[in-house]
mmCIF file of the N, C-alpha and C atoms, coordinates in Angstrom:
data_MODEL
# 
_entry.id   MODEL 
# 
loop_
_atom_site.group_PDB 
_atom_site.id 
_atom_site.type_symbol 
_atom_site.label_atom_id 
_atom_site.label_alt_id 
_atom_site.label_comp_id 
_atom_site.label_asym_id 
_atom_site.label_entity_id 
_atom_site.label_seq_id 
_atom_site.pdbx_PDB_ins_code 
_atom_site.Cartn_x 
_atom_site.Cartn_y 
_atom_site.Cartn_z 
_atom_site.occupancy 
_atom_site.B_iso_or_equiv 
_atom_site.pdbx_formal_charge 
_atom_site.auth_seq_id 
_atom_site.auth_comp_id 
_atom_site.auth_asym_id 
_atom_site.auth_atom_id 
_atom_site.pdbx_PDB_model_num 
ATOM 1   N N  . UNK A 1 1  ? 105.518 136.317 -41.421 1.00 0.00 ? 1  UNK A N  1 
ATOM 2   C CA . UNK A 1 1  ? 105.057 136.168 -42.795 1.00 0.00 ? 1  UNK A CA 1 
ATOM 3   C C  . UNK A 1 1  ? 104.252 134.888 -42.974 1.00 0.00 ? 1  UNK A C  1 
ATOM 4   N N  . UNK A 1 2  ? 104.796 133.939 -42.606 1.00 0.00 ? 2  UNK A N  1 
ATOM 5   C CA . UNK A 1 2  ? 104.218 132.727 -42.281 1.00 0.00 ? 2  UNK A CA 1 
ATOM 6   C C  . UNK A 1 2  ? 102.574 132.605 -41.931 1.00 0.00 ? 2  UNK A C  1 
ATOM 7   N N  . UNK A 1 3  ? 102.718 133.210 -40.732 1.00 0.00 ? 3  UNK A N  1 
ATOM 8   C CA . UNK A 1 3  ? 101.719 133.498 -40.237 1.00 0.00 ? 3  UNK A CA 1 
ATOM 9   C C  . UNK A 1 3  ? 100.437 134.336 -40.534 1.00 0.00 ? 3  UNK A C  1 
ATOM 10  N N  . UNK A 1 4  ? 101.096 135.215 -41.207 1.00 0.00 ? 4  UNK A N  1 
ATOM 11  C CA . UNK A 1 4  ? 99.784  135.673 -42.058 1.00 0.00 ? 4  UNK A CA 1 
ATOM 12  C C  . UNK A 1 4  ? 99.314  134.939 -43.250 1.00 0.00 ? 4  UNK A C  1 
ATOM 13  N N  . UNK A 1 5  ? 100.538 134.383 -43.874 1.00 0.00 ? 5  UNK A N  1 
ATOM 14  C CA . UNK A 1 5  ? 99.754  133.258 -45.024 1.00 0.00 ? 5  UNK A CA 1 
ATOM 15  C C  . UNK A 1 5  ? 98.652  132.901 -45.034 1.00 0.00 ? 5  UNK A C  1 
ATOM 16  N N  . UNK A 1 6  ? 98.889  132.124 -43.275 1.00 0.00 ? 6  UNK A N  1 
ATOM 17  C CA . UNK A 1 6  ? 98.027  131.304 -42.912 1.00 0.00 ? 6  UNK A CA 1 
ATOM 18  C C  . UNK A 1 6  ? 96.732  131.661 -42.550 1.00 0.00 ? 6  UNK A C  1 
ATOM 19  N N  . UNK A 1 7  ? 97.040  133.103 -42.030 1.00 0.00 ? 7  UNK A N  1 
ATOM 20  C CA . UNK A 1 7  ? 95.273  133.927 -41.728 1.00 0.00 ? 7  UNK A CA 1 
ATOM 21  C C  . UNK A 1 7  ? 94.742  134.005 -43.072 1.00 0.00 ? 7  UNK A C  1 
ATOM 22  N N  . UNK A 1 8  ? 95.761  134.944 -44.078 1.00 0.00 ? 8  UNK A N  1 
ATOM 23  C CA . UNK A 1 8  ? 95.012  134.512 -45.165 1.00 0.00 ? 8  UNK A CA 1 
ATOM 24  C C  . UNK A 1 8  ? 94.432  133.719 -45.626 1.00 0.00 ? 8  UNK A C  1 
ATOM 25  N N  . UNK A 1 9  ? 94.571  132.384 -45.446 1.00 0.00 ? 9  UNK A N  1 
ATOM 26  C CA . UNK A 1 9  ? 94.399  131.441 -46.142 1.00 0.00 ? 9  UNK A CA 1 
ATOM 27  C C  . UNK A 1 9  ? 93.207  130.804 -45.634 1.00 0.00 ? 9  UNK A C  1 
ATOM 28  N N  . UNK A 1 10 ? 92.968  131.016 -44.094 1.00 0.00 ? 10 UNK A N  1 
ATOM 29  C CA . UNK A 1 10 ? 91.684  130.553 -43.017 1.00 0.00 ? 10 UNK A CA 1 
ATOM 30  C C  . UNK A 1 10 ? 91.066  131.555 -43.616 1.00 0.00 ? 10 UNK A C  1 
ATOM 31  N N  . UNK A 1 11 ? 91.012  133.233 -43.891 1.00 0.00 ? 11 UNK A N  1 
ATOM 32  C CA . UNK A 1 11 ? 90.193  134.063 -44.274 1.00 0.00 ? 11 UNK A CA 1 
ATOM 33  C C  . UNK A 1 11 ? 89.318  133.439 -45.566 1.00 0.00 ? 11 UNK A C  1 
ATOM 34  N N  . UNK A 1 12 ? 90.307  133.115 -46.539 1.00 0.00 ? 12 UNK A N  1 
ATOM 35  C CA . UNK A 1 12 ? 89.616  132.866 -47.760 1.00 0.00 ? 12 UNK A CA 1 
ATOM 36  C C  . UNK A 1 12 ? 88.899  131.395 -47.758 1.00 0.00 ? 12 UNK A C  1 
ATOM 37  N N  . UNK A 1 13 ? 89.089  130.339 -46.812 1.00 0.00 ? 13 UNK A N  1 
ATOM 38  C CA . UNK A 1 13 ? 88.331  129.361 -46.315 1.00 0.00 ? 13 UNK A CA 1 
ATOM 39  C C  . UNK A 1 13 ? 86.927  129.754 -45.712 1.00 0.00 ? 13 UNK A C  1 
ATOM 40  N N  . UNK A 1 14 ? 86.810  130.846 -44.465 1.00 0.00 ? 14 UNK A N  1 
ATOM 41  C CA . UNK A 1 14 ? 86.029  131.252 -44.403 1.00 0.00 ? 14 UNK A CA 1 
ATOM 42  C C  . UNK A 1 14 ? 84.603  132.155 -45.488 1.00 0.00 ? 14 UNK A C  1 
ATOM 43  N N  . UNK A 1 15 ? 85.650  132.569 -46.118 1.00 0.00 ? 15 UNK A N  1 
ATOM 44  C CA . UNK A 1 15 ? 84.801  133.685 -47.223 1.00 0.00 ? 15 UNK A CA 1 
ATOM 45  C C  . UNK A 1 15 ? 84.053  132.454 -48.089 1.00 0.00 ? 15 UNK A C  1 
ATOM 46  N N  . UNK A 1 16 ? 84.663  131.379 -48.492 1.00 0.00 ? 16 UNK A N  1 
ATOM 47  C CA . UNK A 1 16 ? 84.360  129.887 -49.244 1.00 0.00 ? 16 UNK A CA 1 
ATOM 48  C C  . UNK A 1 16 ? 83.151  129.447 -48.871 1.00 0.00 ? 16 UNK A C  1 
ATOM 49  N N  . UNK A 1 17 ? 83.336  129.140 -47.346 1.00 0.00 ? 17 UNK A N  1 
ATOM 50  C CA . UNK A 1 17 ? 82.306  128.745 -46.576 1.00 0.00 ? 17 UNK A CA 1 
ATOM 51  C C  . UNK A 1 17 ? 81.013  129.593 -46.593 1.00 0.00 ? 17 UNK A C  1 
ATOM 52  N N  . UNK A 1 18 ? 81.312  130.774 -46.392 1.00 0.00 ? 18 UNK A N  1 
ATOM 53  C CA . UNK A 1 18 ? 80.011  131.689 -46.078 1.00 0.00 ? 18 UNK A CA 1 
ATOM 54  C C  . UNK A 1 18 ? 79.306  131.714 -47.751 1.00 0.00 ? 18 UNK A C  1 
ATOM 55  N N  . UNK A 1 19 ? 80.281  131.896 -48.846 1.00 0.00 ? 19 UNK A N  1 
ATOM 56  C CA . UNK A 1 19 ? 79.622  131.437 -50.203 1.00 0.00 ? 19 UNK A CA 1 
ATOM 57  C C  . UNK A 1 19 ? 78.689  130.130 -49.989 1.00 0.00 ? 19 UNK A C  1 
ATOM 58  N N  . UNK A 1 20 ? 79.052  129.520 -49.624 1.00 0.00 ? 20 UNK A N  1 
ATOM 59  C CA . UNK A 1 20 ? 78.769  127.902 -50.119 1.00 0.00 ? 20 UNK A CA 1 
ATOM 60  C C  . UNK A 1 20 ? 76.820  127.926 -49.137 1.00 0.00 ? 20 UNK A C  1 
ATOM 61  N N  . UNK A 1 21 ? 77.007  128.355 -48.171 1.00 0.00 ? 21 UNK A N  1 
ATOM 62  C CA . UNK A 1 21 ? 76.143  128.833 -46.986 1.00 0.00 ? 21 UNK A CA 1 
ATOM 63  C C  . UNK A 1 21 ? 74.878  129.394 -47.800 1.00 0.00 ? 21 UNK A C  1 
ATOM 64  N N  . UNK A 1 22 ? 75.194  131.024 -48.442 1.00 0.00 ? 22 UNK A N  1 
ATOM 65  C CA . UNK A 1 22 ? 74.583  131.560 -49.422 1.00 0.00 ? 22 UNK A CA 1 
ATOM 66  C C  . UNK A 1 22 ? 73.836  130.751 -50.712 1.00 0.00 ? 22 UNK A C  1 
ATOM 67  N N  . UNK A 1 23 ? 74.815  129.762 -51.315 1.00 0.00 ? 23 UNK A N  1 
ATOM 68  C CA . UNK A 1 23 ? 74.374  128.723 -52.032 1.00 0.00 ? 23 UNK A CA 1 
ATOM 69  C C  . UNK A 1 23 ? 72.957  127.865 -51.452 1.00 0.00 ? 23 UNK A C  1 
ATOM 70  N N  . UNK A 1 24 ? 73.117  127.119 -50.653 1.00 0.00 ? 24 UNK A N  1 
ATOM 71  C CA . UNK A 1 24 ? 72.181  126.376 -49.881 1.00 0.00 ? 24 UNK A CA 1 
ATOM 72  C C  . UNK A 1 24 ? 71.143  126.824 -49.571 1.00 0.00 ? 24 UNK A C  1 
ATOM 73  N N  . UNK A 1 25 ? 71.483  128.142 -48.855 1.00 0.00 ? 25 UNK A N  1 
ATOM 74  C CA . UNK A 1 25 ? 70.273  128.966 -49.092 1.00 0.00 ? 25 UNK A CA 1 
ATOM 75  C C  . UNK A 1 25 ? 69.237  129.261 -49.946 1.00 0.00 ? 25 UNK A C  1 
ATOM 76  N N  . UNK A 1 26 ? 70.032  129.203 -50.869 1.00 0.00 ? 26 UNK A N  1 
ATOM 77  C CA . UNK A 1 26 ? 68.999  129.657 -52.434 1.00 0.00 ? 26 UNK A CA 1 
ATOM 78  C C  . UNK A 1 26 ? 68.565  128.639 -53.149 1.00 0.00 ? 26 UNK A C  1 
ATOM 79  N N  . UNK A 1 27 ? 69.402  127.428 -52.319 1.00 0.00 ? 27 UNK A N  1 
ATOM 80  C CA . UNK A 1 27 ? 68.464  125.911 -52.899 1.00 0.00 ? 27 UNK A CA 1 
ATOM 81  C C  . UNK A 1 27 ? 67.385  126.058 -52.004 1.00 0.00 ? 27 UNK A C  1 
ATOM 82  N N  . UNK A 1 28 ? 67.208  125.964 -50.995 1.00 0.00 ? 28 UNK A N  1 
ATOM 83  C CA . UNK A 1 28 ? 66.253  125.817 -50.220 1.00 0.00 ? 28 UNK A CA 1 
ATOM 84  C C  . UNK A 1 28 ? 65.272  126.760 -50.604 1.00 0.00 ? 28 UNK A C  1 
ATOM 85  N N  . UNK A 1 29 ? 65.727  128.502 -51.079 1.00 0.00 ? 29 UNK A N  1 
ATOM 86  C CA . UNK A 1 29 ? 64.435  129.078 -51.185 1.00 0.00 ? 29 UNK A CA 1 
ATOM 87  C C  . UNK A 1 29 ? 63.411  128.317 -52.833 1.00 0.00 ? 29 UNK A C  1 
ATOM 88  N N  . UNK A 1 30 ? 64.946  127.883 -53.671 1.00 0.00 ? 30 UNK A N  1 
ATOM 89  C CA . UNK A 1 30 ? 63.909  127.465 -54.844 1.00 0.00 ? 30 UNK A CA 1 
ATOM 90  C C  . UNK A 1 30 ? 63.220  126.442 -54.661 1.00 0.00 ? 30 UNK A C  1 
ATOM 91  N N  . UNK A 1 31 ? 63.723  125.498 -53.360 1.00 0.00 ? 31 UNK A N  1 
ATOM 92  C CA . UNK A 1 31 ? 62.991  124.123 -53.178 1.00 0.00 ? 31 UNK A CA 1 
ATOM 93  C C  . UNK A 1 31 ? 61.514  124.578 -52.545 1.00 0.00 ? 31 UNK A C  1 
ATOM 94  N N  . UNK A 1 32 ? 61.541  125.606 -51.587 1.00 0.00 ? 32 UNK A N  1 
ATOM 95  C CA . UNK A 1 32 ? 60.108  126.189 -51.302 1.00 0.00 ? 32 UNK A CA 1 
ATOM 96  C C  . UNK A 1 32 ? 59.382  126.882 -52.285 1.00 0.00 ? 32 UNK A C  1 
ATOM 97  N N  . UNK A 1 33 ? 59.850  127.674 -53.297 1.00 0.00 ? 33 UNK A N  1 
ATOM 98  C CA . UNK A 1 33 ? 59.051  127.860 -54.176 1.00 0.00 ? 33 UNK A CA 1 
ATOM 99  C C  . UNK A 1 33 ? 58.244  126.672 -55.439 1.00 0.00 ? 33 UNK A C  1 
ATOM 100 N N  . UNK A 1 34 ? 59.174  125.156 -55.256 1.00 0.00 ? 34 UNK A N  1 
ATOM 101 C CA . UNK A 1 34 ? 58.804  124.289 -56.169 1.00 0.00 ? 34 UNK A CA 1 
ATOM 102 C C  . UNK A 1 34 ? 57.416  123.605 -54.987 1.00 0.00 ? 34 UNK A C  1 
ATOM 103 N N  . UNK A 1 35 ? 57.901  123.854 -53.969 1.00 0.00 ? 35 UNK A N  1 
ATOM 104 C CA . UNK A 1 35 ? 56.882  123.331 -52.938 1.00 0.00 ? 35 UNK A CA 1 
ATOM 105 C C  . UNK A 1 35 ? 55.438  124.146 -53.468 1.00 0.00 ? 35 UNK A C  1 
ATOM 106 N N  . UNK A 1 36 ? 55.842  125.242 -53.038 1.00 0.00 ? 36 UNK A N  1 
ATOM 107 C CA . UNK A 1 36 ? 54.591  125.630 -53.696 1.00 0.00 ? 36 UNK A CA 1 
ATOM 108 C C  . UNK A 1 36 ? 53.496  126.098 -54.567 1.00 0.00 ? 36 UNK A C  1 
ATOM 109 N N  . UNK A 1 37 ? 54.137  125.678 -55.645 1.00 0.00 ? 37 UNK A N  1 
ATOM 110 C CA . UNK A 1 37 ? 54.176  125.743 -57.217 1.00 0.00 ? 37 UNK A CA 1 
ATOM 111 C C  . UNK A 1 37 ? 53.188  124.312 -57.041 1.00 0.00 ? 37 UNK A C  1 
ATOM 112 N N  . UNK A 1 38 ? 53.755  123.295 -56.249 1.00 0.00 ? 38 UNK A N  1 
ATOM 113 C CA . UNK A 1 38 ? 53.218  121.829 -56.484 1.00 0.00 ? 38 UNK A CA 1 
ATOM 114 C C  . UNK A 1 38 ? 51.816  121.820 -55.599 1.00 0.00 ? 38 UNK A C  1 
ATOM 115 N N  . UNK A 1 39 ? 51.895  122.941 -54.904 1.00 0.00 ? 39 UNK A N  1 
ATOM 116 C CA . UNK A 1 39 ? 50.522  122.997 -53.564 1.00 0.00 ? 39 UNK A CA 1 
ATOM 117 C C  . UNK A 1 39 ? 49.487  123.246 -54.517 1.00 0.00 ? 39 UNK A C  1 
ATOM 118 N N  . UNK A 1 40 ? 49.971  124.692 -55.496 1.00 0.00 ? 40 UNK A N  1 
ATOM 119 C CA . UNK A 1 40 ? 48.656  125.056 -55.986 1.00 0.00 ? 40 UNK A CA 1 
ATOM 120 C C  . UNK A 1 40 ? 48.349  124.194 -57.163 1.00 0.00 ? 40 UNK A C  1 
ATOM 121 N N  . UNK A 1 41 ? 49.335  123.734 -57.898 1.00 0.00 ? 41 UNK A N  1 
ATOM 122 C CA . UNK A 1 41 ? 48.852  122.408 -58.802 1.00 0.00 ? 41 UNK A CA 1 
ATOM 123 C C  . UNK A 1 41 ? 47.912  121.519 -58.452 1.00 0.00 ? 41 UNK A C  1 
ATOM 124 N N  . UNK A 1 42 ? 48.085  121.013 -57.135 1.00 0.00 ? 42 UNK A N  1 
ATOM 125 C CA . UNK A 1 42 ? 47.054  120.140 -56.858 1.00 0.00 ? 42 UNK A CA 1 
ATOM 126 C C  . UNK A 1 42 ? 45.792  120.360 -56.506 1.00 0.00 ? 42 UNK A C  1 
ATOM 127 N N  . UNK A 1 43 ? 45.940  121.824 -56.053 1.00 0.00 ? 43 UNK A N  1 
ATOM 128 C CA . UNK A 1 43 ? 44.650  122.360 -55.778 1.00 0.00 ? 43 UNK A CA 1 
ATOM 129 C C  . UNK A 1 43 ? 43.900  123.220 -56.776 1.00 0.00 ? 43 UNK A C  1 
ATOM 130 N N  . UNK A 1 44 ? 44.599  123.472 -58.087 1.00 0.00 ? 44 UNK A N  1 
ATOM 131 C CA . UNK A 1 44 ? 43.744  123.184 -59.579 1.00 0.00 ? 44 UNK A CA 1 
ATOM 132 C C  . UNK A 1 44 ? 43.534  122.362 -59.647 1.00 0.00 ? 44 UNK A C  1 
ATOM 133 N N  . UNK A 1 45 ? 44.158  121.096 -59.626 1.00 0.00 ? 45 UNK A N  1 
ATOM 134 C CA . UNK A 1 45 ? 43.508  119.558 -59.933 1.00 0.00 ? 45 UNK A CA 1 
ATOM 135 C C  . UNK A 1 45 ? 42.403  119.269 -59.082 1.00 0.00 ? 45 UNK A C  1 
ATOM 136 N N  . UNK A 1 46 ? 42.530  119.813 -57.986 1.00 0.00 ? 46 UNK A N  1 
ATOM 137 C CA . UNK A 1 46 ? 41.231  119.223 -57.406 1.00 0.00 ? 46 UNK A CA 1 
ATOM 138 C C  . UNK A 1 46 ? 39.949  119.534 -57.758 1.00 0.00 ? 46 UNK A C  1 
ATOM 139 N N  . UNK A 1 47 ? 39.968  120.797 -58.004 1.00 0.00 ? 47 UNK A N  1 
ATOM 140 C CA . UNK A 1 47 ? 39.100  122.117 -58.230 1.00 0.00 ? 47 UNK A CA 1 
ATOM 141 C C  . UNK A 1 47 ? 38.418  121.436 -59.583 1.00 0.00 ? 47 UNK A C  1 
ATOM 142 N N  . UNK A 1 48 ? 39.630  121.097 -60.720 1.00 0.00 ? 48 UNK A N  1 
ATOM 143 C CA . UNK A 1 48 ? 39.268  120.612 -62.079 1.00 0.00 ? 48 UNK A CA 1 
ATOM 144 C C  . UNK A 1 48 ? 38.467  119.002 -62.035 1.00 0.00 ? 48 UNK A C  1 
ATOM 145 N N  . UNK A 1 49 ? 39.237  118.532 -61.144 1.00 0.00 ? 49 UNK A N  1 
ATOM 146 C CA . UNK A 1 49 ? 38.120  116.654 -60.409 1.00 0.00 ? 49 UNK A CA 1 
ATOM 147 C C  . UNK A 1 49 ? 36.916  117.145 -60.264 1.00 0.00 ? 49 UNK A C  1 
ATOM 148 N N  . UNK A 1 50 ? 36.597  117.658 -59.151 1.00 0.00 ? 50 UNK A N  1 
ATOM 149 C CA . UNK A 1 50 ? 35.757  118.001 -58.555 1.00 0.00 ? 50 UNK A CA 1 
ATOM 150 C C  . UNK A 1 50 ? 34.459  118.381 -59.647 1.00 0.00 ? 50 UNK A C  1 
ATOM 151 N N  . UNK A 1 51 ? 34.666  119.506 -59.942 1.00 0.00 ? 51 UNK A N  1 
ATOM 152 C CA . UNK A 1 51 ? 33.875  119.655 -61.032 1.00 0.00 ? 51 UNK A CA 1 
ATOM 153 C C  . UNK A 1 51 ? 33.285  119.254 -62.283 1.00 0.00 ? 51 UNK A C  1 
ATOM 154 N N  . UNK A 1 52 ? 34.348  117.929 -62.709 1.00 0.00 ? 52 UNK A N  1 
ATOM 155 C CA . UNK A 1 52 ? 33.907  117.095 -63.604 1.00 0.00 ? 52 UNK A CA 1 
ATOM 156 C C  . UNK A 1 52 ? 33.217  116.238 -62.903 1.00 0.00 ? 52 UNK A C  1 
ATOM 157 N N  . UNK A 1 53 ? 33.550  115.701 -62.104 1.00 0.00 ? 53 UNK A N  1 
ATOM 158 C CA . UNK A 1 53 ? 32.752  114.913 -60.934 1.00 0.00 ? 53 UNK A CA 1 
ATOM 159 C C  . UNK A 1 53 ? 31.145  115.298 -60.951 1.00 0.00 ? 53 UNK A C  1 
ATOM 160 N N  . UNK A 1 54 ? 31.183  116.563 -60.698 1.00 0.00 ? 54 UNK A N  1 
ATOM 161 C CA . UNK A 1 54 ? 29.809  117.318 -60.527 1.00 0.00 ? 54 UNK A CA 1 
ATOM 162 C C  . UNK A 1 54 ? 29.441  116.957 -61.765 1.00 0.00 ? 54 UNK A C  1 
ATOM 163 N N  . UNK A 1 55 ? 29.585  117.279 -62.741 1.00 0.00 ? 55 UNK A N  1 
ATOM 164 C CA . UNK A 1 55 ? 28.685  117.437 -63.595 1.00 0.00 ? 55 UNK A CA 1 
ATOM 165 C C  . UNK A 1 55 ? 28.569  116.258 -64.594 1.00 0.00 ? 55 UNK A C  1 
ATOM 166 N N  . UNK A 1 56 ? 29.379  115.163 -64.038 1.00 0.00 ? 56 UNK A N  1 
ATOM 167 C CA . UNK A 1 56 ? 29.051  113.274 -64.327 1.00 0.00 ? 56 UNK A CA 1 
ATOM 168 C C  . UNK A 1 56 ? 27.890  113.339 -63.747 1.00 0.00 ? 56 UNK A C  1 
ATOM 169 N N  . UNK A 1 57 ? 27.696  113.651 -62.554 1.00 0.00 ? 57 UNK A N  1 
ATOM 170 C CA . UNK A 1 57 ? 26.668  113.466 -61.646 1.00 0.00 ? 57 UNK A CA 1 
ATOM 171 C C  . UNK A 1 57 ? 25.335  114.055 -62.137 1.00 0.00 ? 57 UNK A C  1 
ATOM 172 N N  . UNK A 1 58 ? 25.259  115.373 -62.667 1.00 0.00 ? 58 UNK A N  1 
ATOM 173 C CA . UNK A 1 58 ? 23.953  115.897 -62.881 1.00 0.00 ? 58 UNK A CA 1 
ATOM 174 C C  . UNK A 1 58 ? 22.973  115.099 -64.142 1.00 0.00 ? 58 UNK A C  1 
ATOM 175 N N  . UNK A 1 59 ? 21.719  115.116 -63.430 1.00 0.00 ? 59 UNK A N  1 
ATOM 176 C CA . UNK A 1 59 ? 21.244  115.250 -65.108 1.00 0.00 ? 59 UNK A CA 1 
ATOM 177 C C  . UNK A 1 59 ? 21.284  116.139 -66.084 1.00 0.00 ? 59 UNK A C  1 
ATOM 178 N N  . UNK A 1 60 ? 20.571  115.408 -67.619 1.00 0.00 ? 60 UNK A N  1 
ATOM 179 C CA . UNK A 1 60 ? 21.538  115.699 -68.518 1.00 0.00 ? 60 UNK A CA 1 
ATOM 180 C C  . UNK A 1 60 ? 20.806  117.106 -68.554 1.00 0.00 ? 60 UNK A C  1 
ATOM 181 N N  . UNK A 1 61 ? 19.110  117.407 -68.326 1.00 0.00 ? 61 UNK A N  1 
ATOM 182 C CA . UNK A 1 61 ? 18.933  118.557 -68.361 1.00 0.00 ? 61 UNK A CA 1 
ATOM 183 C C  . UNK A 1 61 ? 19.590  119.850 -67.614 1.00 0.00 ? 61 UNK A C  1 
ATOM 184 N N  . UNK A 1 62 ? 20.183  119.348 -66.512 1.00 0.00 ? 62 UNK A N  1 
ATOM 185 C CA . UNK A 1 62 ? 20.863  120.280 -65.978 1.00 0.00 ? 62 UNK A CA 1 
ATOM 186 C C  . UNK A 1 62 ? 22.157  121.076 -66.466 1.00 0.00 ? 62 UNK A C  1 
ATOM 187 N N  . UNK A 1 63 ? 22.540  119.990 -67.148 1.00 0.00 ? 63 UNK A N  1 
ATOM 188 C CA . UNK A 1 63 ? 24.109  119.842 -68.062 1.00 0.00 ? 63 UNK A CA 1 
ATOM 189 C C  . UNK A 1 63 ? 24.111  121.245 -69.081 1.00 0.00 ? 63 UNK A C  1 
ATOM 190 N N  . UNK A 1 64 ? 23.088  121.400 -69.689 1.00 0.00 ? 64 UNK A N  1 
ATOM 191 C CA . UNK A 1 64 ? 23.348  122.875 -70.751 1.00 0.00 ? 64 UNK A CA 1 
ATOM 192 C C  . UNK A 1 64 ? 21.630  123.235 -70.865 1.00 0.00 ? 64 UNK A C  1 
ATOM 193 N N  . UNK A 1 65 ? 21.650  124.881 -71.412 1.00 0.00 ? 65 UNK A N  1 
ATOM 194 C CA . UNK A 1 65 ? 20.396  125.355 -71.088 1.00 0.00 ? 65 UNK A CA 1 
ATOM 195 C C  . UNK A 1 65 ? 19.679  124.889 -72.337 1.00 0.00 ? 65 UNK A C  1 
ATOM 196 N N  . UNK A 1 66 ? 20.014  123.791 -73.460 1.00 0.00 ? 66 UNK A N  1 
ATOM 197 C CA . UNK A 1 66 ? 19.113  123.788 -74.560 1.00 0.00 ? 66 UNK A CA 1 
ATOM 198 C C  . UNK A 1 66 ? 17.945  122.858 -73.997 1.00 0.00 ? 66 UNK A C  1 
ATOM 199 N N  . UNK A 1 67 ? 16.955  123.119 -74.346 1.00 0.00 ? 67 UNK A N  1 
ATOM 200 C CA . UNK A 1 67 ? 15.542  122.353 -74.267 1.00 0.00 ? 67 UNK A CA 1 
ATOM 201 C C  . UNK A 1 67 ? 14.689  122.223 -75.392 1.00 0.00 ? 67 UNK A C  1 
# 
């Protein structure tokens, strides 16, 4: 009797563990999805630099079609 307590009791340690496992997991997948949530952020920002950049740069006739 004893003895099975005790399997029981390693069983439900185990079952704990393999939860906790599952947990971590699903940090890690949300930490890769914040990863790349933050990739394409920056690569709107660049996109959005860039282009203001450009068009600091142009002249002003180039800037809009009124003449």
């Amino acid at each position: 009797m004893k003895a099975e307590g005790a399997e029981g009791a390693e069983g439900a340690g185990g079952a704990e563990g393999a939860e906790g496992a599952e947990g971590a997991e699903g940090a890690e997948g949300a930490e890769g999805a914040e990863g790349d949530r933050e990739k394409n952020l920056l690569h709107s920002f660049s996109w959005v630099t860039a282009l203001r950049l450009a068009s600091e740069t142009l002249p002003n006739s180039q800037k809009t079609n009124d003449k």
